[in-house]
TORKEPA-462141 format. One record per residue: x, y negated, z of N, C-alpha, C in turn; residue in one letter. Coordinates in steps of 0.1 Angstrom, whole numbers, padded with zeros to 4 digits, always signed. Layout:
XYZXYZXYZA/...
END
This chain:
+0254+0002+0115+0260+0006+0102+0257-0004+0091X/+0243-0005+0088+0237-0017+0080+0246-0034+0082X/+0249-0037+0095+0250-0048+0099+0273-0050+0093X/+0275-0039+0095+0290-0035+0096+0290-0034+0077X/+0284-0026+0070+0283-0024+0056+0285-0040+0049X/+0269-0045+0056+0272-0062+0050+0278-0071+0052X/+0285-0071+0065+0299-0079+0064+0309-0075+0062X/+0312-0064+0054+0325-0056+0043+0319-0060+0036X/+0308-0059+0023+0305-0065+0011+0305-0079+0010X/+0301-0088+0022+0305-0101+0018+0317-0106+0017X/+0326-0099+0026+0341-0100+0029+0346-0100+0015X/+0344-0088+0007+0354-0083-0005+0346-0088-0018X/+0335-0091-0019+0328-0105-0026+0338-0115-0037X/+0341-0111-0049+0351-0120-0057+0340-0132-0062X/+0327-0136-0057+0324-0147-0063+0325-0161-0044X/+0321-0171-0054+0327-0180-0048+0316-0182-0032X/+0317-0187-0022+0311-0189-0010+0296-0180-0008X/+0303-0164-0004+0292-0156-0007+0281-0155+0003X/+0272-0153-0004+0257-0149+0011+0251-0139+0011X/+0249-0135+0021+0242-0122+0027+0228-0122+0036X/+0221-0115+0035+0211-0116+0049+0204-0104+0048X/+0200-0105+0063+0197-0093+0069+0180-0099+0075X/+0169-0089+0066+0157-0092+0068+0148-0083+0078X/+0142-0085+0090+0130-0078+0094+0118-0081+0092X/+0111-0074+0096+0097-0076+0095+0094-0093+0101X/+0095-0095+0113+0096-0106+0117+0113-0114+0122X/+0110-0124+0128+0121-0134+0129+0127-0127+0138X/+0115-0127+0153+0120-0124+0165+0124-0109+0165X/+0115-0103+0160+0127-0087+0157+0139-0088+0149X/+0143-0099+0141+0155-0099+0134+0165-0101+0147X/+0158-0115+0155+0168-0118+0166+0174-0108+0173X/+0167-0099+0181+0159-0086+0189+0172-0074+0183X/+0171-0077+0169+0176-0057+0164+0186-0060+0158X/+0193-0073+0155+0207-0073+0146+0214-0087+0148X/+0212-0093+0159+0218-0109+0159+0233-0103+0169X/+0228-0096+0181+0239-0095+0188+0253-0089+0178X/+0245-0075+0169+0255-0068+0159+0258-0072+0148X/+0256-0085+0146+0262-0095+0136+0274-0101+0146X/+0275-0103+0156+0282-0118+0166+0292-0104+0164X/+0289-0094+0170+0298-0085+0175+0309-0081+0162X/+0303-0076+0150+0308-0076+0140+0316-0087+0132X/+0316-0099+0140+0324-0108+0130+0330-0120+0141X/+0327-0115+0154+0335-0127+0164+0350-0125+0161X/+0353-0119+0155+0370-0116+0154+0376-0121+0140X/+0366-0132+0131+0364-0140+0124+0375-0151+0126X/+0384-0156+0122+0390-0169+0122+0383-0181+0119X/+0372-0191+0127+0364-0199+0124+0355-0197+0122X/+0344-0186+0122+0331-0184+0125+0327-0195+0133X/+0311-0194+0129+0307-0206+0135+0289-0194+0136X/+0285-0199+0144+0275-0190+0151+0261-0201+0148X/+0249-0201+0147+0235-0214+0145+0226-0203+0156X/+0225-0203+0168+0216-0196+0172+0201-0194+0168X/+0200-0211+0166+0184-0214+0163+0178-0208+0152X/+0185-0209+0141+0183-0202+0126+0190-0193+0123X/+0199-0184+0133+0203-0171+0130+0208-0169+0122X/+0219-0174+0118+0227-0177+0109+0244-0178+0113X/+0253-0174+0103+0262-0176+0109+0274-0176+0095X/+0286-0187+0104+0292-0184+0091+0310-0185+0094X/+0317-0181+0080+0333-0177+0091+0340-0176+0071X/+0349-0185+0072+0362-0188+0058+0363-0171+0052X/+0364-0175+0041+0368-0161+0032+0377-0173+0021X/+0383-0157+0014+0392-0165+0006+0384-0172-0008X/+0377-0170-0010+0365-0175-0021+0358-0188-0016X/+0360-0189-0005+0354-0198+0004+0346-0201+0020X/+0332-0202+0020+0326-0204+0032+0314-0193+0026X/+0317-0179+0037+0304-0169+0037+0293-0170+0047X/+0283-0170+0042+0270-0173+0049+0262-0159+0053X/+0261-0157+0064+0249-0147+0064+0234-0150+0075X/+0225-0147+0067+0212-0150+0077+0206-0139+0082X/+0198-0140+0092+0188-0131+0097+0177-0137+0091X/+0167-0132+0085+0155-0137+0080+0143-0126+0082X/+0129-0130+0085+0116-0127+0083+0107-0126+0067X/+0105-0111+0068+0098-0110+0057+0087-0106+0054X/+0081-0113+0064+0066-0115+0065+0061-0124+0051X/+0040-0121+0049+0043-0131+0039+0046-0144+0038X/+0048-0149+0045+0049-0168+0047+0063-0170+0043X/+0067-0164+0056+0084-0166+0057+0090-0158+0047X/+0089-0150+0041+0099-0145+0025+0095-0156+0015X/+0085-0164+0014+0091-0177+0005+0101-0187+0009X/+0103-0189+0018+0117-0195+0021+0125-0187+0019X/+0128-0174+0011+0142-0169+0003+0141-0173-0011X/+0128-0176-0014+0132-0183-0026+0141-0193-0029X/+0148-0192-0045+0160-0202-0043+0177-0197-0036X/+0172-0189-0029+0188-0185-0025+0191-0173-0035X/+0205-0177-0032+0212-0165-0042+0223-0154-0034X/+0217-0143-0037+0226-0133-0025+0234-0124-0032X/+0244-0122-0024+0256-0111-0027+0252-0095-0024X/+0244-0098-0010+0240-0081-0005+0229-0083+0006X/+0222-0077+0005+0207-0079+0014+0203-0062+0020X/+0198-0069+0033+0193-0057+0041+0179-0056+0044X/+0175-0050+0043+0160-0043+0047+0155-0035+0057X/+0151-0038+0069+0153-0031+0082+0136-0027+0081X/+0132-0019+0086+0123-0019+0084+0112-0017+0070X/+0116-0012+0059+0115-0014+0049+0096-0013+0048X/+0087-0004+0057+0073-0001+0056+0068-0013+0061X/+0074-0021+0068+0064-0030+0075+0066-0044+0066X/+0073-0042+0058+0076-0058+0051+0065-0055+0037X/+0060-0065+0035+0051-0064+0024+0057-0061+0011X/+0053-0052+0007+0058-0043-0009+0064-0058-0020X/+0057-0068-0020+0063-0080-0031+0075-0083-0028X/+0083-0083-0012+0095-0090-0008+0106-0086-0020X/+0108-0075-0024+0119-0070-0031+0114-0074-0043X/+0105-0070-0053+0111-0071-0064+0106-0084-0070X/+0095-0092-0064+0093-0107-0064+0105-0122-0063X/+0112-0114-0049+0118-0121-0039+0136-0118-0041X/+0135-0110-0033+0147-0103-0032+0156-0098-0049X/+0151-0094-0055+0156-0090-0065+0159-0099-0075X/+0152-0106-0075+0160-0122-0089+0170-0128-0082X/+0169-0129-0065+0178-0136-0058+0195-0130-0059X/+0196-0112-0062+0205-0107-0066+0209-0107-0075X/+0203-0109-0085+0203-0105-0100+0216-0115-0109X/+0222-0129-0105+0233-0138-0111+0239-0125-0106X/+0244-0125-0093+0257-0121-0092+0260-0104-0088X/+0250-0100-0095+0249-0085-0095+0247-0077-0080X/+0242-0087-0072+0243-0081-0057+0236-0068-0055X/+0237-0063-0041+0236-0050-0040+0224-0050-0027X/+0214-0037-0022+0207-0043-0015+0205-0028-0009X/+0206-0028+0008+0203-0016+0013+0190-0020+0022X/+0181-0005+0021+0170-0002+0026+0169+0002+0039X/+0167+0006+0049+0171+0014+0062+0153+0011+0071X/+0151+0021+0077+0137+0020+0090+0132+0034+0088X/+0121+0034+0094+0120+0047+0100+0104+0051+0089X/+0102+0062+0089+0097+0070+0077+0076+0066+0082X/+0071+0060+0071+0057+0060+0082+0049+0061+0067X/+0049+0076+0069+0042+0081+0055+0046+0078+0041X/+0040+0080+0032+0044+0079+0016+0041+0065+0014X/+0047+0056+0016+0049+0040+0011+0058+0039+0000X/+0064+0023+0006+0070+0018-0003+0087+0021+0002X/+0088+0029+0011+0100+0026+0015+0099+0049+0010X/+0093+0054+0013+0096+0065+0009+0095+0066-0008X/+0090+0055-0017+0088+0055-0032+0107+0054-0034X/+0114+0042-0032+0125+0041-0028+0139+0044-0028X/+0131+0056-0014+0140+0068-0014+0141+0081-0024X/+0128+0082-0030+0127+0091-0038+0137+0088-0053X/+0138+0075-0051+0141+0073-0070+0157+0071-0062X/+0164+0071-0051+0179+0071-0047+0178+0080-0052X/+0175+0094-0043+0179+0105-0044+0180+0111-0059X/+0166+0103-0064+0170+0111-0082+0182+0108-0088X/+0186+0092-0084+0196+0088-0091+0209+0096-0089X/+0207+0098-0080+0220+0104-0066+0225+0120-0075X/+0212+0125-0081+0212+0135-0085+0216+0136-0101X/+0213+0125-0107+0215+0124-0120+0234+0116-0122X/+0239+0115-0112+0251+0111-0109+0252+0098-0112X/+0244+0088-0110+0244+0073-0108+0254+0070-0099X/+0265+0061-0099+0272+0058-0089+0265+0047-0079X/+0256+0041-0089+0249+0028-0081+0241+0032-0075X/+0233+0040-0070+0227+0047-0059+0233+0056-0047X/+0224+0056-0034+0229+0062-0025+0217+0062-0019X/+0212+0079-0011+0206+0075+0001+0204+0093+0013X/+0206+0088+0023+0215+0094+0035+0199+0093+0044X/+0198+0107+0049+0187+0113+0060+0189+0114+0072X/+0186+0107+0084+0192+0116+0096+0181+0116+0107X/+0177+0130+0109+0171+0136+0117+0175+0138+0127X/+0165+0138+0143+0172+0138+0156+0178+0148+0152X/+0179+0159+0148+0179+0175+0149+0196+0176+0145X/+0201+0167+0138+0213+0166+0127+0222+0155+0140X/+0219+0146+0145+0229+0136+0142+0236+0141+0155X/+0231+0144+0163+0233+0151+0183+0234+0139+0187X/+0228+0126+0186+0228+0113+0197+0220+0116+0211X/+0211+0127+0206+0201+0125+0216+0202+0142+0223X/+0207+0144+0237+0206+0155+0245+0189+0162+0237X/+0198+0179+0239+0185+0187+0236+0169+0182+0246X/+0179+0182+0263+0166+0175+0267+0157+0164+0266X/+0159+0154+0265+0157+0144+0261+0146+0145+0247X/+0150+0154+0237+0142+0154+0223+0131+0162+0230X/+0135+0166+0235+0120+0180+0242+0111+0171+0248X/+0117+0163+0259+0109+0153+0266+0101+0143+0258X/+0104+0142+0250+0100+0129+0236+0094+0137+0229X/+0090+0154+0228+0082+0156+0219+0074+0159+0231X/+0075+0163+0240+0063+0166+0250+0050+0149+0253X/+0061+0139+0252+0052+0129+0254+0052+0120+0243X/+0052+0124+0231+0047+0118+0220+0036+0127+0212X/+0027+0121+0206+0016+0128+0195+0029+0138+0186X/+0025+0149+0180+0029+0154+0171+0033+0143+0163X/+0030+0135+0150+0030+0130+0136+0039+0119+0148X/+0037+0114+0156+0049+0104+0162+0063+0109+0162X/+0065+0118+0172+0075+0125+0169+0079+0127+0158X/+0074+0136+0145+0076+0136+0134+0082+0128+0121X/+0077+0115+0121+0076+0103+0118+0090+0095+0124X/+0090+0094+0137+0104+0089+0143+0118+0098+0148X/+0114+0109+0149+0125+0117+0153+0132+0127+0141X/+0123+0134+0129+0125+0140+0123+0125+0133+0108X/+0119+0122+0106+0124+0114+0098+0110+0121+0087X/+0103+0127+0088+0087+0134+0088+0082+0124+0076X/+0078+0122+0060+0073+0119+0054+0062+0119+0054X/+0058+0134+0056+0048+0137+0056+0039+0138+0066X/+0043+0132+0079+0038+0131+0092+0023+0118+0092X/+0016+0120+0094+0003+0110+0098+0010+0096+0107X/+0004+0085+0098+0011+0069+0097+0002+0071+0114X/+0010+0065+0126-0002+0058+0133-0013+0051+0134X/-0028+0058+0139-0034+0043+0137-0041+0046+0120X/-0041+0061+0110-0044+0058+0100-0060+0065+0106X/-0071+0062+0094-0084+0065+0093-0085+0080+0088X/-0078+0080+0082-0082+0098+0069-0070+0104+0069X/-0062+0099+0073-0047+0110+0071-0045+0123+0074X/-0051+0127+0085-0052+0143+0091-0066+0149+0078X/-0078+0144+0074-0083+0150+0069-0077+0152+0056X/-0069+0143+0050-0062+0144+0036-0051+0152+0038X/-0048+0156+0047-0035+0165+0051-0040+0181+0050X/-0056+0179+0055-0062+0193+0055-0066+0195+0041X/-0071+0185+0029-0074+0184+0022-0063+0190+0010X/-0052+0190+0017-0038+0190+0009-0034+0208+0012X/-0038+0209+0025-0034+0224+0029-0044+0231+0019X/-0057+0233+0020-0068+0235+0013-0069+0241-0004X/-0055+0231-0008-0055+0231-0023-0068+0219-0027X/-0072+0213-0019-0087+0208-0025-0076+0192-0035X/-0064+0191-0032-0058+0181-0037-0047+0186-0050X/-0049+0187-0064-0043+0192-0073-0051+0190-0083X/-0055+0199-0094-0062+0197-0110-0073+0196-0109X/-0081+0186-0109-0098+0188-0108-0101+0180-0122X/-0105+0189-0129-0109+0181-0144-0122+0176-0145X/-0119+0169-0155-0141+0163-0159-0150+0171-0167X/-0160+0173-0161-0166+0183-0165-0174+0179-0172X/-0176+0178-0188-0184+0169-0199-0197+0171-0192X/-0206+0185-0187-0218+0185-0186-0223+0180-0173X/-0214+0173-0167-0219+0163-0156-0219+0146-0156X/-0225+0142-0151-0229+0125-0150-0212+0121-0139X/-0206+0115-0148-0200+0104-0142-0203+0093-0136X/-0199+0092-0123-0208+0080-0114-0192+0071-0105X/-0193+0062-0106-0185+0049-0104-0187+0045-0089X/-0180+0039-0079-0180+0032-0063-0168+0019-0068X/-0175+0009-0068-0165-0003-0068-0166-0011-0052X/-0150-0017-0052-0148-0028-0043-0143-0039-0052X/-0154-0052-0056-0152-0062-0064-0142-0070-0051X/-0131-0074-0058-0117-0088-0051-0128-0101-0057X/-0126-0107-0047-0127-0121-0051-0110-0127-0055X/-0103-0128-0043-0092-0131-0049-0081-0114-0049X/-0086-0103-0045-0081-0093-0045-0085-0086-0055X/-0076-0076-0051-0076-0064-0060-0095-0061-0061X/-0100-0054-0071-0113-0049-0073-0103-0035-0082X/-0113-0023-0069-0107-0010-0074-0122-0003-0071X/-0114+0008-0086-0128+0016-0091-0123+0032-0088X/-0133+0042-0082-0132+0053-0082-0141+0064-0089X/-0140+0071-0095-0148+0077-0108-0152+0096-0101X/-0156+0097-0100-0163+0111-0093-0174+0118-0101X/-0173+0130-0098-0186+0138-0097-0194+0144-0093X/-0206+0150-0092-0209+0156-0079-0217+0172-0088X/-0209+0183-0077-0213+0202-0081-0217+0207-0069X/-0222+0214-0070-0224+0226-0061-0222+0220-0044X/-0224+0208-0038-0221+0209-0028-0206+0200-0025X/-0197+0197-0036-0186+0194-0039-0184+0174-0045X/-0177+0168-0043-0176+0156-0046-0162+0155-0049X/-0166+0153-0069-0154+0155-0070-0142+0141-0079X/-0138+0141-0073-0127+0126-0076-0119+0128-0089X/-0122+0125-0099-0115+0127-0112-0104+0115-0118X/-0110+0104-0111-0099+0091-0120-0104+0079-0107X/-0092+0069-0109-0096+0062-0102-0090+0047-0111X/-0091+0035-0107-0084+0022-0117-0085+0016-0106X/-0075+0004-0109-0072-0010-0099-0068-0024-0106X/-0071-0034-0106-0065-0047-0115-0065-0058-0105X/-0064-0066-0105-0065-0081-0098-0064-0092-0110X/-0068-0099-0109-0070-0115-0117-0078-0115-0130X/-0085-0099-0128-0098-0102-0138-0111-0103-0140X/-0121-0107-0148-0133-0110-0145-0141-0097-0149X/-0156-0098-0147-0162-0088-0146-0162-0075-0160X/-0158-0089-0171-0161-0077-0184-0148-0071-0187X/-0137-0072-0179-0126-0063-0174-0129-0051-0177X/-0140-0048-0161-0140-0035-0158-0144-0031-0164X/-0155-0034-0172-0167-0033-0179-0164-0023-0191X/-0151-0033-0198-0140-0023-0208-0134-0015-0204X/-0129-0013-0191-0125+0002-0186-0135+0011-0187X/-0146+0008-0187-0156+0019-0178-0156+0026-0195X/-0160+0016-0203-0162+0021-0220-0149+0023-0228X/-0140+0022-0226-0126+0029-0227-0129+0044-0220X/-0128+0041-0205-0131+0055-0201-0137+0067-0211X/-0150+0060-0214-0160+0067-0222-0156+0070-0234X/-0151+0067-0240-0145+0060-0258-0133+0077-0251X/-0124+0075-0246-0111+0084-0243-0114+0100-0238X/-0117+0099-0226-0125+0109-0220-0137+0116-0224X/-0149+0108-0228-0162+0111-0231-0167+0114-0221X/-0170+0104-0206-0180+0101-0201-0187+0093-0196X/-0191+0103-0196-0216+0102-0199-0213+0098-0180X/-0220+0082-0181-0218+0074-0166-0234+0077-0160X/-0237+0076-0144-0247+0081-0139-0250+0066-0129X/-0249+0068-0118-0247+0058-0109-0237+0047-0108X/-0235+0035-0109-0221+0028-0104-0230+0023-0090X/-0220+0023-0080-0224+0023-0067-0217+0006-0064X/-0219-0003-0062-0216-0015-0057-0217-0025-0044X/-0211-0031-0036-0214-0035-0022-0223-0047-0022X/-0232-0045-0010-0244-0055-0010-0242-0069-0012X/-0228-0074-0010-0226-0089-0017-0226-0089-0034X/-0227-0080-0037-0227-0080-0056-0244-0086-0058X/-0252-0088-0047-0267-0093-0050-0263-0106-0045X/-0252-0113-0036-0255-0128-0028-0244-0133-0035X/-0232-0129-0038-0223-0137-0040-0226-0145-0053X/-0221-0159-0048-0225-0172-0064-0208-0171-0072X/-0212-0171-0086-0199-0174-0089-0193-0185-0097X/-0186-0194-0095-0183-0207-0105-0198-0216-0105X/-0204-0220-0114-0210-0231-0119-0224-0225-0122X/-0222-0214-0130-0233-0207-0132-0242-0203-0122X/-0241-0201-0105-0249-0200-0098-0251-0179-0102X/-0247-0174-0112-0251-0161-0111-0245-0152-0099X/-0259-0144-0098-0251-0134-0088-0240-0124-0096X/-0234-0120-0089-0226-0107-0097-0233-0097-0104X/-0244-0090-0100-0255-0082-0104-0256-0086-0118X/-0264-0099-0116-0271-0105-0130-0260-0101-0145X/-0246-0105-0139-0235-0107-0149-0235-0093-0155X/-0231-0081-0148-0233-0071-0150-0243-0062-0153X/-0258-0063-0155-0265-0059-0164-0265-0063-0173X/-0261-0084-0178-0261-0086-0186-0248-0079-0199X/-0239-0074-0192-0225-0069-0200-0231-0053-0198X/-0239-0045-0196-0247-0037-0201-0245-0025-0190X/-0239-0027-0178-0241-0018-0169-0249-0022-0155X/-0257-0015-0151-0267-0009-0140-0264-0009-0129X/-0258-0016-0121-0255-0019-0105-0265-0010-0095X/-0260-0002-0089-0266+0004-0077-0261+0000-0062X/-0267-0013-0058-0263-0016-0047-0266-0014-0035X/-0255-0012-0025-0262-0002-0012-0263-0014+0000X/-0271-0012+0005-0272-0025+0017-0259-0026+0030X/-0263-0035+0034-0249-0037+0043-0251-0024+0055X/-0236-0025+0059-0234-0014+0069-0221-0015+0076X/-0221-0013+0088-0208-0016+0095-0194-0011+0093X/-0189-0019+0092-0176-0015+0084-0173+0000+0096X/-0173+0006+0107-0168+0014+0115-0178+0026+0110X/-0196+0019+0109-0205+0033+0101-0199+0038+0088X/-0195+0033+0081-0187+0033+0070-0179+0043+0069X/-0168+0039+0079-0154+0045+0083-0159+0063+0086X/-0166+0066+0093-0178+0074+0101-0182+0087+0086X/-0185+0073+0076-0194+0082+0066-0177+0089+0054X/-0173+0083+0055-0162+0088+0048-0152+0105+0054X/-0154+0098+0071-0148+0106+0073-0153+0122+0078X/-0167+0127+0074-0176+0133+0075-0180+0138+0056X/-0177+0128+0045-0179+0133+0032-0166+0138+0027X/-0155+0137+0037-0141+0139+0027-0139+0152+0030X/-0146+0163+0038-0144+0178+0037-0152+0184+0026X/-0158+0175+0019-0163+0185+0004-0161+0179-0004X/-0145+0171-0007-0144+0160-0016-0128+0168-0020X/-0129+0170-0036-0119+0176-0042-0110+0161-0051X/-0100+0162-0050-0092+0153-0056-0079+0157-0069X/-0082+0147-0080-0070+0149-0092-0056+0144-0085X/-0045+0150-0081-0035+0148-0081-0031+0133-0086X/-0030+0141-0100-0022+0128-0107-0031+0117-0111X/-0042+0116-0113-0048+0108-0121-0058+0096-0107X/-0054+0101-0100-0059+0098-0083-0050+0094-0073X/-0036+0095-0081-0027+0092-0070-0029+0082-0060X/-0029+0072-0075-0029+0060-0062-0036+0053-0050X/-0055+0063-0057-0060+0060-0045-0060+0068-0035X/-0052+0083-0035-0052+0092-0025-0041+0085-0017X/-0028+0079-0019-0022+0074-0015-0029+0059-0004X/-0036+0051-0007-0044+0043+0000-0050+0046+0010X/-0056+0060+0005-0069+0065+0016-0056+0071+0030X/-0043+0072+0026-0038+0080+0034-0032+0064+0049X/-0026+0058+0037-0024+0047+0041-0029+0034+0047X/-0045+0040+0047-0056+0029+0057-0059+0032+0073X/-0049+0025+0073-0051+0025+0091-0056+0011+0098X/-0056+0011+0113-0060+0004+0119-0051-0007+0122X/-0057-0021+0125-0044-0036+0130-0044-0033+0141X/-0036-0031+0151-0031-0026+0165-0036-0041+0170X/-0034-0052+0164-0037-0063+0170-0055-0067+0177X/-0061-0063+0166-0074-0061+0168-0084-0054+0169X/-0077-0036+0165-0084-0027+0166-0094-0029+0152X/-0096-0035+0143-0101-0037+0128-0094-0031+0118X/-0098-0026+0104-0092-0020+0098-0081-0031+0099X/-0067-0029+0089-0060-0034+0083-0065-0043+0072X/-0060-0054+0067-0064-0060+0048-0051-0059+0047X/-0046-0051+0036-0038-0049+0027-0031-0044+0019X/-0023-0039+0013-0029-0033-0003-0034-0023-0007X/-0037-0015+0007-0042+0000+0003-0061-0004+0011X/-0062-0016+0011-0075-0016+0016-0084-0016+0005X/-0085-0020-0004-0094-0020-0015-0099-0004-0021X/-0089+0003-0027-0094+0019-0030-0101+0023-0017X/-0094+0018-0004-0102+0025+0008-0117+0022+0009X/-0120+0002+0005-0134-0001+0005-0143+0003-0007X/-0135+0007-0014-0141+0015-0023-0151+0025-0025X/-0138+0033-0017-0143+0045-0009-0153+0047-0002X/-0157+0041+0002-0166+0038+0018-0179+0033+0013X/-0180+0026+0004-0193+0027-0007-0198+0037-0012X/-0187+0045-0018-0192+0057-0026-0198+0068-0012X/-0192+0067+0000-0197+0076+0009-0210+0072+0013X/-0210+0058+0016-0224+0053+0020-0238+0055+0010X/-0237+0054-0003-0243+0057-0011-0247+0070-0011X/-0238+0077-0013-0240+0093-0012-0246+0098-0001X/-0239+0090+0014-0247+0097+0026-0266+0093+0028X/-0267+0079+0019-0279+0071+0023-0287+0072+0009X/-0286+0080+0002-0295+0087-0008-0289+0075-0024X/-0280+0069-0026-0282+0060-0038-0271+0067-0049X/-0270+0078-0051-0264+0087-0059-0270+0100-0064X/-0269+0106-0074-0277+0109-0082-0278+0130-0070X/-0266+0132-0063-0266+0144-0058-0268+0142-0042X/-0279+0131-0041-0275+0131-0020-0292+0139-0022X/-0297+0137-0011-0309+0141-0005-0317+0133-0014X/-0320+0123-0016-0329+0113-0025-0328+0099-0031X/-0329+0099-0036-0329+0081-0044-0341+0073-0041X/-0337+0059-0036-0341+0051-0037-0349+0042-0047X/-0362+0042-0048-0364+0031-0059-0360+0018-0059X/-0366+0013-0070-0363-0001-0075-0370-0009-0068X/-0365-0019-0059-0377-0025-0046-0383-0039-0052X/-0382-0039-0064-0383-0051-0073-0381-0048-0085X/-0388-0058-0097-0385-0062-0103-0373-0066-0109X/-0372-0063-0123-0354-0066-0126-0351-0080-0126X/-0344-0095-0124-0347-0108-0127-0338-0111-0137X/-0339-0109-0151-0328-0114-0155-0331-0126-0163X/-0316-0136-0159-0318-0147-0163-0321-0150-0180X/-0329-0164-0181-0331-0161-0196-0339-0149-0202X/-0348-0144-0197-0358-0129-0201-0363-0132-0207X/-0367-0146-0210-0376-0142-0225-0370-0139-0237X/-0354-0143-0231-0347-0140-0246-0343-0126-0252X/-0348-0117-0242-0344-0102-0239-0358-0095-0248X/-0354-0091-0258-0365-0082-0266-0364-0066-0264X/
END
């Protein structure tokens, strides 16, 4: 359908020698899932000309010579779409291609000639391809004509014998099935860390209004980016309860960034901060010229680092997923990192978490649990003293 759609829009195209392409996740899946249903769709072309090697192919219109490519939109290979200019572009797969391809990439490349761009792949939790679909459908609903977008469940379309779907749900996981056959949003991504417990967390009600409660200590779990994201999650801790009230995220800033979040926070909100919980490289890492650890920088800009020693990324995984049944979460004010926590799964390649954009709130996370489970928060079993002396640079200048 996708492949049939874009060689009618290139066809009827009134600008001059139009171009189209059709992107997967990778090359060889481009080759794999839409080369044959390109040849097929346009061998009946007067002068078509076929490039097997680069997947490309091209055939006279009356505007001129139309071009359409198979392309990879991985991160490497989506910079080589830079520079082109397209009429109509496809998205196969839309979850597996990295969130920047469209509106980095793809989207200025349409933008001269007003082109048009369809989404299509299969549903693998609340991403970027179900974000997407949600704003079609609103448009769809507000009567935009430039919007469109179409559901089809095994259940709906009859491709597949009653038997057959029965057989496929007998030998697939639940959330597989769900996810592939029913077109399941809300089905558990394969392969994620916390998705079943945030799903119970969601049944529970423990996911909705959790307010700040002035007469409690606000306490902070950072993952500092060196060249990534550094994401902060803001909690409290009651009766047995851990409770998630706000969370933040930035990239490309320096320490007294956060520093102004935390006292904005305070300034807006009015909270009174307890613990900030930090990962054991905030004591080793050097930065720039200065030779400071990260620590140093941050007592000097007036906040208290509580840093937890190293721990295996899988103990970690372990302690999170053991503290998230008494862990209440803000809906809205939390979105985005409940959304990450849902969305941190495993690399099938290596069996290691994933790195990528939902990894940071997740390493976040995984501090704040370690802390909590290993006493460096103000509500676990015990606190740790000070195993030293404070070192700060320049102390005699400190009155």
């Amino acid at each position: 359908m996708a492949i049939q759609h874009l060689v009618k829009r290139i066809i009827e195209t009134p600008h001059p020698n139009p171009q189209g392409c059709y992107i997967c996740p990778t090359f060889s899946q481009a080759e794999r899932v839409a080369w044959s249903y390109l040849k097929e769709a346009t061998e009946v072309m007067p002068g078509v000309k076929y490039n097997s090697a680069k997947l490309r192919c091209e055939f006279p219109v009356p505007t001129g010579k139309a071009t359409i490519y198979l392309l990879s939109g991985s991160n490497e290979s989506s910079e080589q779409i830079r520079g082109l200019y397209l009429d109509i572009c496809v998205l196969d797969e839309v979850a597996d291609i990295p969130a920047k391809v469209f509106p980095q990439i793809i989207r200025p490349a349409l933008a001269d000639r007003r082109g048009s761009c369809v989404w299509i792949g299969t549903p693998k939790s609340e991403d970027a391809f179900k974000d997407i679909y949600d704003k079609a459908r609103a448009k769809m609903d507000e009567g935009d004509p430039d919007w469109y977008a179409c559901m089809f469940p095994v259940t709906e379309t009859g491709v597949l014998s009653e038997q057959e779907v029965n057989e496929l749900r007998e030998q697939m996981s639940d959330s597989e099935f769900r996810a592939e056959l029913l077109c399941d949003w809300g089905a558990a991504i394969t392969g994620a860390y916390y998705a079943d417990a945030l799903e119970r967390a969601e049944a529970d009600g423990r996911i909705g209004q959790v307010s700040h409660d002035e007469t409690l200590l606000v306490h902070t779990s950072f993952d500092l980016g060196v060249r990534d994201k550094t994401s902060i999650w803001f909690w409290q801790e009651h009766a047995g309860q851990v409770r998630l009230i706000d969370c933040y995220q930035a990239s490309g800033e320096g320490l007294a960034h956060y520093v102004n979040v935390l006292q904005q926070r305070s300034f807006d909100h009015n909270y009174s901060y307890g613990d900030h919980i930090f990962p054991h490289d905030t004591d080793t890492r050097v930065l720039g010229e200065t030779a400071q650890r990260r620590s140093d920088i941050l007592r000097t800009l007036g906040i208290m680092p509580t840093v937890i020693p190293v721990r295996k990324v899988a103990e970690g995984i372990e302690f999170v997923r053991k503290i998230l049944p008494i862990c209440w979460f803000d809906k809205e004010k939390c979105a985005e990192g409940i959304k990450a926590l849902k969305m941190y799964r495993v690399k099938e390649s290596s069996g290691l978490p994933l790195h990528d954009e939902y990894s940071h709130f997740s390493d976040s996370f995984r501090y704040l649990a370690t802390g909590y489970r290993e006493g460096f928060s103000e509500g676990s079993a015990y606190r740790k003293k000070w195993g030293s002396e404070l070192d700060y640079p320049n102390s005699h200048a400190i009155v």
